[in-house]
C-alpha positions in Angstrom: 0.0 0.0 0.0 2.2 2.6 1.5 5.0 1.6 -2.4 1.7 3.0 -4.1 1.4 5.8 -2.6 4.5 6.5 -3.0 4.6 5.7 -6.5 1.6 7.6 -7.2 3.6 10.5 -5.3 7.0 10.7 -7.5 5.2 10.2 -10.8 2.9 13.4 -9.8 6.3 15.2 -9.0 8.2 13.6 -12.0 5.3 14.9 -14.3 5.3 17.8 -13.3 8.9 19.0 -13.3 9.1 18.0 -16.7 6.0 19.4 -17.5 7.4 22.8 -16.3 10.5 22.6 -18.5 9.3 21.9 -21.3 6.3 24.2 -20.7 9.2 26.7 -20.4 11.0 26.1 -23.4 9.0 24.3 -26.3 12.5 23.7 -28.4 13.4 21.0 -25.6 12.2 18.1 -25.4 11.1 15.7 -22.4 14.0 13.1 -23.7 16.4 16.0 -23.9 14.9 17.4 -20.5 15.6 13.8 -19.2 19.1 13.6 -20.3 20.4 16.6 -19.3 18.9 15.6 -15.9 21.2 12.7 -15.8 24.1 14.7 -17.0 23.7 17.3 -13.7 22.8 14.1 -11.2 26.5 12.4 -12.5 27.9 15.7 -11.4 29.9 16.5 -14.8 30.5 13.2 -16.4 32.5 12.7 -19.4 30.6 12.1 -22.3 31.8 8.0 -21.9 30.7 8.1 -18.6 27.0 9.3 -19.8 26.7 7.3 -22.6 27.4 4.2 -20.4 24.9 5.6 -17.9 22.2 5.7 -20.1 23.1 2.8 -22.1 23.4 4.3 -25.6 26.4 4.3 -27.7 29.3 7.2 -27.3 27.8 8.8 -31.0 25.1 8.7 -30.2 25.6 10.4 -26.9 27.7 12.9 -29.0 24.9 14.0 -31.1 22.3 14.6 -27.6 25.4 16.5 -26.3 25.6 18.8 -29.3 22.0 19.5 -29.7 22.2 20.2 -25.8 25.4 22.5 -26.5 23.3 24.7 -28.9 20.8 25.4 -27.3 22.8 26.7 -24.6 21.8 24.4 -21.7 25.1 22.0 -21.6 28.9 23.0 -22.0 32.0 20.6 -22.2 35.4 21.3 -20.1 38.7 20.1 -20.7 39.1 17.7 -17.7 42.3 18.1 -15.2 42.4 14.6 -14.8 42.7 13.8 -18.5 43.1 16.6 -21.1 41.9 14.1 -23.7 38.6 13.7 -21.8 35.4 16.3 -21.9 33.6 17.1 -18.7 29.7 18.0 -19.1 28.1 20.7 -16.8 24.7 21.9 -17.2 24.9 25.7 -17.9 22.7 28.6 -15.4 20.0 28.2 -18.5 19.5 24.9 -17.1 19.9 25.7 -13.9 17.4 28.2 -14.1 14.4 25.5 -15.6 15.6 23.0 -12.9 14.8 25.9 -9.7 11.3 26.3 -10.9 10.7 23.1 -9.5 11.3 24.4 -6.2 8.8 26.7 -6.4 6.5 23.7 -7.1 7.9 21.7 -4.1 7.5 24.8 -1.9 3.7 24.4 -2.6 3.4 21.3 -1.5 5.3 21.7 1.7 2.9 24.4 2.6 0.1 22.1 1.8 1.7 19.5 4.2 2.4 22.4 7.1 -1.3 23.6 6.6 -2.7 20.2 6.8 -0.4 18.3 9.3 0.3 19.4 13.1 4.0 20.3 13.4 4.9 17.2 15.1 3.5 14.8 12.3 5.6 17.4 9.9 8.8 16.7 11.7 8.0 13.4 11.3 8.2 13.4 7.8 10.9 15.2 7.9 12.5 13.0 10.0 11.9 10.1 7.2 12.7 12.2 4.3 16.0 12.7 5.4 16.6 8.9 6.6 15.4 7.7 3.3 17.5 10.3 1.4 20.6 9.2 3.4 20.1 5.6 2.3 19.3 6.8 -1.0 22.6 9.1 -1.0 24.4 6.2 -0.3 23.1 3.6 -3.2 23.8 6.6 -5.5 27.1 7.1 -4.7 28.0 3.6 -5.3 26.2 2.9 -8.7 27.4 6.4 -9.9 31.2 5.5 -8.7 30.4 2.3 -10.7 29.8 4.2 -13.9 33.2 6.7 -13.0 35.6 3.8 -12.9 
């Protein structure tokens, strides 16, 4: 019961936030949305390291990455590590589509404050950040996997 409602709750918010991006700019689209997405959780992945992410080959990867470039919402830097490598990092533009989400989010923490006493919010806020912890922790290790 309680994996429904929880399921029911991310698609809302996973609807949503891309419903407001592309809402916001018509010339992207959800896929693109979606990718570049990936490309900020990675936390500026080389364009080997995103391609193996999302399973695709590294041209094909090349071509999202340019269409991302010129539209201004993704930029490549030469990597310290390895000059012959490319980092990815979302630009501001993006940036700036991903924060109106927070305004959405906002909403529905007031909605939660209005409805719930303070101590049944704390609660929740207790849980949130358990489960984020744990989550934290399964991301770091499947993204490490992906940056070896």
């Amino acid at each position: 019961m309680i994996e429904k409602k929880f399921q029911h709750v991310y698609d809302l918010f996973k609807a949503k936030f891309y419903d407001s991006i592309c809402k916001s700019d018509p010339n992207l689209t959800v896929n693109e949305a979606f990718s570049l997405e990936i490309i900020y959780m990675l936390k500026e992945p080389t364009i080997l390291e995103y391609a193996s992410y999302m399973g695709i080959s590294q041209p094909n990867a090349t071509y999202k990455i340019r269409q991302l470039m010129e539209k201004g919402y993704l930029k490549k830097e030469v990597s310290l590590k390895d000059k012959r490598a490319f980092k990815l990092q979302v630009t501001d533009q993006f940036m700036a589509l991903y924060r109106k989400n927070d305004q959405y989010i906002a909403m529905v923490m007031d909605m939660v404050k209005k409805a719930f006493d303070e101590q049944k919010v704390q609660l929740l806020e207790e849980m949130l950040t358990y489960v984020g912890e744990k989550l934290e922790v399964l991301e770091d290790e499947n993204i490490d996997r992906y940056n070896k």
